[in-house]
C-alpha positions in Angstrom: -58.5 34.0 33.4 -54.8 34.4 34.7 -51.8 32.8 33.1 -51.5 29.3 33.2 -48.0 27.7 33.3 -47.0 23.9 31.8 -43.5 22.4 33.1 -41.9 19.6 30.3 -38.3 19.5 30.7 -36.4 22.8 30.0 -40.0 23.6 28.0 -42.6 25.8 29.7 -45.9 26.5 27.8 -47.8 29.2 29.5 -51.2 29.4 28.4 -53.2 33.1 28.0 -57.0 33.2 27.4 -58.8 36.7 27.1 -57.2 40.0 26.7 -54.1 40.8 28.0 -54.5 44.7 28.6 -53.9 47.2 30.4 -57.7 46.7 31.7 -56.5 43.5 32.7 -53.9 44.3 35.3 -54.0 40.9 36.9 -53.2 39.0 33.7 -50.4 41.2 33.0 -49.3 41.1 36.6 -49.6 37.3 36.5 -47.8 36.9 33.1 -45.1 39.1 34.4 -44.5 36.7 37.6 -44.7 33.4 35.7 -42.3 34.4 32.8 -40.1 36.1 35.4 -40.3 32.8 37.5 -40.3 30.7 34.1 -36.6 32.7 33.1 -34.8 32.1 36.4 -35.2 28.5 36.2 -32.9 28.9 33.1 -35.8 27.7 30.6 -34.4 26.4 27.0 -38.1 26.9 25.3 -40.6 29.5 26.8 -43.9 28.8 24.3 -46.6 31.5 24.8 -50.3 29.7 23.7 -51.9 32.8 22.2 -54.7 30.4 20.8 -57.5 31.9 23.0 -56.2 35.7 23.1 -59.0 37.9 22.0 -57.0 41.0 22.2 -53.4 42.6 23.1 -52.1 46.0 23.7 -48.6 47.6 24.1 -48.7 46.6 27.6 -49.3 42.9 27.1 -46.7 43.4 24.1 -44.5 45.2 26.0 -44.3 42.2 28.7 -43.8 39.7 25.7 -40.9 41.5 24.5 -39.2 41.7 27.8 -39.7 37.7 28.0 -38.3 37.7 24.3 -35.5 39.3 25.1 -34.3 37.8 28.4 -34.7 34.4 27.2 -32.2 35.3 24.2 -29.8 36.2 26.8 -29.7 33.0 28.1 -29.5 31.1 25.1 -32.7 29.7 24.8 -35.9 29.8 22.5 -39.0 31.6 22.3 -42.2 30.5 20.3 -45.9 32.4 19.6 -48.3 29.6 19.5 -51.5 29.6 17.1 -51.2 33.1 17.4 -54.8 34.6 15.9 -55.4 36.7 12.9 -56.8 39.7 14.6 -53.7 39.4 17.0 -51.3 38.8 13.9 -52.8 42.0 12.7 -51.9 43.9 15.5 -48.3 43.2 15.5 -48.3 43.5 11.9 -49.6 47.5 12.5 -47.1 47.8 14.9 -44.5 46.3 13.0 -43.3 44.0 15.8 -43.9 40.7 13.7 -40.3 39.8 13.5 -39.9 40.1 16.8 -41.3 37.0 17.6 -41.0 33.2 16.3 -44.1 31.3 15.6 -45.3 27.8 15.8 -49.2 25.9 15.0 -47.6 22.4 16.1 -45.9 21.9 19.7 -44.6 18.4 18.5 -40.7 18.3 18.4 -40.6 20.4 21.7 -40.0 18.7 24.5 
């Protein structure tokens, strides 16, 4: 299922569901458009709902840290929500964790 995006204020939520790999070139594609779209609207909170993720590789990584990145530049926030375990451990392996801020509650957002 591709990328869904949720507008509140300066806070967009976009939702992933499946795996986000390199098998899955439309969901990267579509994650890639909707952040890109997301960061030129000047967003102050970009919250990625990893909740129903069942797997991520370096590609689907890769695009996160590009969003990461850009969204620092313009001053605003990034957020991981309910990020699973099995995901967890994957950016624990690849000692990315830091990367990233979490969040399990979206009250206090927008």
């Amino acid at each position: 299922m591709p990328p869904v995006a949720l507008k509140k204020n300066t806070c967009i939520i976009v939702g992933l569901k499946g795996d986000i790999d390199i098998q899955n070139k439309l969901n990267i594609m579509n994650l890639k458009r909707i952040l890109s779209k997301a960061l030129r609207k000047k967003t102050k909170q970009l919250i990625i709902n990893m909740e129903q993720v069942t797997y991520i590789d370096s590609s689907g990584i890769g695009t996160l840290i590009m969003a990461v990145k850009k969204i620092y530049q313009q001053g605003g926030e990034f957020y991981l929500y309910k990020v699973p375990d099995y995901v967890m451990q994957i950016f624990v392996l690849t000692k990315i964790y830091g990367i990233f801020n979490y969040c399990n509650k979206l009250t206090g957002f927008y």
